[in-house]
C-alpha positions as CSV (number, residue, x, y, z in Angstrom):
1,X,-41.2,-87.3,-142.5
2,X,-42.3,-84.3,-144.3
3,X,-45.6,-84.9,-144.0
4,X,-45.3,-85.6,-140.4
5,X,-43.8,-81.8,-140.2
6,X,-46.4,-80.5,-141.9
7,X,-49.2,-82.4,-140.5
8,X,-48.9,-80.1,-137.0
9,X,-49.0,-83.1,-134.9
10,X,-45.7,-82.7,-133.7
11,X,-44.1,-79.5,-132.0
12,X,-41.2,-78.9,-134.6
13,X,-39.6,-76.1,-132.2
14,X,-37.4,-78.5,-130.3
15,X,-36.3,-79.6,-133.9
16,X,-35.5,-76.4,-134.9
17,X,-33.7,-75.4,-132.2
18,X,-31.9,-78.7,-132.2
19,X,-31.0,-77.9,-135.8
20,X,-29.4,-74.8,-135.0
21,X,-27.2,-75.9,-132.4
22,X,-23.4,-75.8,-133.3
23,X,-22.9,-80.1,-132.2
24,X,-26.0,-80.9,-134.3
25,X,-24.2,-82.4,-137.1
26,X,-22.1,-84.5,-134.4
27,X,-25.9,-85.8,-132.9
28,X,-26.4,-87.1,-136.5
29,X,-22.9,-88.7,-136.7
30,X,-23.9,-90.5,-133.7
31,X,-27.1,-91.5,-133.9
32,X,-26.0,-92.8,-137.8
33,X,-23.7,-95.0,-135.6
34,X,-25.6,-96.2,-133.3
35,X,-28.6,-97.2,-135.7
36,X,-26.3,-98.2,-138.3
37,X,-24.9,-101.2,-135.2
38,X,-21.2,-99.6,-135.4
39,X,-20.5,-99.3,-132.2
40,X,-21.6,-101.9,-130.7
41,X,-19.5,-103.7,-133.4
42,X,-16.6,-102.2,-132.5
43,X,-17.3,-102.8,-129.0
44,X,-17.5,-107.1,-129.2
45,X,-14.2,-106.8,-131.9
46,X,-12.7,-105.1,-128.9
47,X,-14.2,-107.8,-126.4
48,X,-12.5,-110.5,-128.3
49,X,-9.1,-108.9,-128.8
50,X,-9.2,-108.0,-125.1
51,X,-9.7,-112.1,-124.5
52,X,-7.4,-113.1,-126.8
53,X,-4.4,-110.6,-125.7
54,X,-5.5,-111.8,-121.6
55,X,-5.4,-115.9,-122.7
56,X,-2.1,-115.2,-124.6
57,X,-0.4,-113.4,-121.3
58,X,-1.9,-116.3,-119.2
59,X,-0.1,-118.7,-121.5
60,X,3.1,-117.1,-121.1
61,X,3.4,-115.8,-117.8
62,X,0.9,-118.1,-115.5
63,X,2.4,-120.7,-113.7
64,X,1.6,-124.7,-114.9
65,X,0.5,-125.7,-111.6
66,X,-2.2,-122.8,-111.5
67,X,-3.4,-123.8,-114.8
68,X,-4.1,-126.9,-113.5
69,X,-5.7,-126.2,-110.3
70,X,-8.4,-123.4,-112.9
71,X,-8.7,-126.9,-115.1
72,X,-9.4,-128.5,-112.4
73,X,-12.3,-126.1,-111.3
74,X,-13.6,-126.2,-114.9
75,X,-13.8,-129.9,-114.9
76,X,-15.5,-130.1,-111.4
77,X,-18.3,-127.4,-112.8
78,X,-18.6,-129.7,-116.0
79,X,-19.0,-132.7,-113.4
80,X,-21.8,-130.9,-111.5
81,X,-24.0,-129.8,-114.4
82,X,-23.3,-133.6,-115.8
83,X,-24.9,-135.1,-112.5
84,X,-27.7,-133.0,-112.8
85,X,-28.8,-134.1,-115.8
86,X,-28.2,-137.4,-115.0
87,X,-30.1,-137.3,-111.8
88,X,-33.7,-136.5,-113.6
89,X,-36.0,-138.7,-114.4
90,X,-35.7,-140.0,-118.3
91,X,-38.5,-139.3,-120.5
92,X,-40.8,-141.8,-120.4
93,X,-40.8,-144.4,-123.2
94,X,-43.7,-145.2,-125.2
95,X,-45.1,-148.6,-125.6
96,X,-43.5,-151.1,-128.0
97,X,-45.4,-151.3,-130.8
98,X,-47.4,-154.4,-131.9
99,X,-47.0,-155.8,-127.9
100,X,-49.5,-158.5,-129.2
101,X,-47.7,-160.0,-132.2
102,X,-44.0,-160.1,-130.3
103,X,-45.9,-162.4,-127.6
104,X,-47.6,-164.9,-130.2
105,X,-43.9,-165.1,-132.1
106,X,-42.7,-166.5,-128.7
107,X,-40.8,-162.8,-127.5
108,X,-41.3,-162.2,-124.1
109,X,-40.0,-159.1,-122.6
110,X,-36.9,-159.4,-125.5
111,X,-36.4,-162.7,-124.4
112,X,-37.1,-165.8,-127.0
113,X,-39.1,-168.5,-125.5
């Protein structure tokens, strides 16, 4: 970094003058958070607290029969990407192997002759 300084290829000014402002030490606080992942650690620890506090006052306070009816829609969703993959076409299978030898052992189609 140095060397970069010194090299001239950069304007150093705007670091300077960044340097001497009175929040500078704050900028590097937060951009040593924000490289070091912190926040955005904090952030999905938050996430999960947040949908495990919501889940635990569904539990308590939502009625049984609307529980049933958002089951329900879960399992219809399930249902509907289920049928879709049933609905294409299976992967074609290869050839059974050694066709010629199953027919002269009396196997024909997987039935015994």
């Amino acid at each position: 970094m140095i060397d970069l300084l010194k090299s001239g290829a950069i304007n150093t000014r705007p670091l300077c003058e960044m340097a001497a402002h009175k929040d500078f030490v704050k900028l590097l606080a937060d951009i040593e958070i924000y490289v070091d992942g912190i926040a955005s650690m904090q952030v999905q620890n938050l996430n999960a607290y947040v949908n495990l506090a919501r889940d635990t006052i569904e539990k308590k306070y939502r009625p049984v029969a609307v529980r049933s009816i958002l089951l329900q829609n879960r399992l219809r969703y399930i249902a509907i990407i289920v049928s879709f993959s049933v609905a294409l076409p299976p992967h074609p299978r290869p050839p059974p192997k050694n066709r010629e030898n199953q027919t002269a052992k009396g196997v024909v189609n997987g039935n015994v002759e």
